[in-house]
C-alpha positions as CSV (number, residue, x, y, z in Angstrom):
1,X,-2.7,23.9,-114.3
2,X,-1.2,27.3,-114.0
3,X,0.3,27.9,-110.6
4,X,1.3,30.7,-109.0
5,X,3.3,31.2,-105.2
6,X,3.6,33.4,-103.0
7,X,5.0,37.2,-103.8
8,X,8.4,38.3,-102.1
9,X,11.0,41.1,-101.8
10,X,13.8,40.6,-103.9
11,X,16.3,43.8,-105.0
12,X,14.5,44.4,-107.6
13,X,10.6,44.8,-106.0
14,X,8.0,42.4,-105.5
15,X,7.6,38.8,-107.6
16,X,6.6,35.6,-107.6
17,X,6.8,32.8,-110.2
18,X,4.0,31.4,-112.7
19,X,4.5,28.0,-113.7
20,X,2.6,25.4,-115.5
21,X,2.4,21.8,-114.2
22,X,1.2,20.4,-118.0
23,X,3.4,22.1,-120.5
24,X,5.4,25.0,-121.6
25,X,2.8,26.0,-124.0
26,X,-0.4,26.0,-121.4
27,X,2.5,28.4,-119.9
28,X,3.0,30.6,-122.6
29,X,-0.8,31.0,-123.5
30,X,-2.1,31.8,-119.8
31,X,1.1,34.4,-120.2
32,X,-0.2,35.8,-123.2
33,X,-3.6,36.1,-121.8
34,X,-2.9,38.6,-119.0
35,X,-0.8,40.4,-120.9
36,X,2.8,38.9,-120.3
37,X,5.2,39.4,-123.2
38,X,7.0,36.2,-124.1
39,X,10.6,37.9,-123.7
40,X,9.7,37.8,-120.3
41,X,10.2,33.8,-119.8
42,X,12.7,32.4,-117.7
43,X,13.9,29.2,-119.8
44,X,16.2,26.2,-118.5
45,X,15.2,23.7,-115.7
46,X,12.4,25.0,-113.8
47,X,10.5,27.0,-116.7
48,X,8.5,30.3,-115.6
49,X,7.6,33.8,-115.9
50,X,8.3,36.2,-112.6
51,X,5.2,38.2,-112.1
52,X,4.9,41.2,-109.8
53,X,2.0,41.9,-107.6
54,X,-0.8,42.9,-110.2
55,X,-0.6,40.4,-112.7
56,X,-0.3,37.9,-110.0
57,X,-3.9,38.9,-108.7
58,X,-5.1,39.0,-112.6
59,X,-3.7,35.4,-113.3
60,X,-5.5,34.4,-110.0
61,X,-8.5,36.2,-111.5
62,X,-8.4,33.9,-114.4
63,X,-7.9,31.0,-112.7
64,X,-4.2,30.4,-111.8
65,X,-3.8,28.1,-108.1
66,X,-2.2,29.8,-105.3
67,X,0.4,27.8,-103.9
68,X,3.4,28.3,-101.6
69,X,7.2,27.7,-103.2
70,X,7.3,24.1,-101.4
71,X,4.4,22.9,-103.7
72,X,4.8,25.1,-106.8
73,X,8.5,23.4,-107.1
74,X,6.8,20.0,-106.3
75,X,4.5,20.1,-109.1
76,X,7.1,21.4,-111.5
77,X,9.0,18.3,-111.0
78,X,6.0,16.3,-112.6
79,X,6.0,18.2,-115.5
C-alpha cells in the first residue's frame, strides 16, 4: 500500500514522504503514475519520495493512505 503522512514546513517549503509498505517497486510505479520522476527518490534505509502539497492530494486521489509520521515509519519497518 502506498502511504502518505502529513505535509510540514521544512527550509525548503512544504513536504511530506510517500512510502510503500510492499516494495520499492509498488513505490516507484505509484511515483511514476502522478508524475514523479525517478531522480527524485530518496534511497537508503527508509526508501521514499518527498512530495509537496499537490502531488500529495493527487496520490491521495489515486489512492495513497493518509497517515501520520508515527505510523508511516511503523509500516515501513515491515517492509
Amino acid at each position: 500500500m502506498i502511504l502518505v503522512d502529513e505535509t510540514r514546513r521544512h527550509r525548503s517549503g512544504w513536504w511530506c514522504h510517500m512510502v510503500s509498505d510492499r516494495s520499492v517497486e509498488e513505490l516507484h510505479a505509484f511515483a511514476s503514475e502522478i508524475g514523479l520522476r525517478r531522480r527524485w527518490f530518496q534511497d537508503g534505509p527508509r526508501p521514499h519520495y518527498d512530495l509537496r502539497p499537490s502531488k500529495r492530494r493527487l496520490a491521495v486521489a489515486k489512492g495513497a493512505k493518509e497517515v501520520n509520521v508515527r505510523v508511516l515509519v511503523r509500516r515501513m519497518a515491515r517492509s
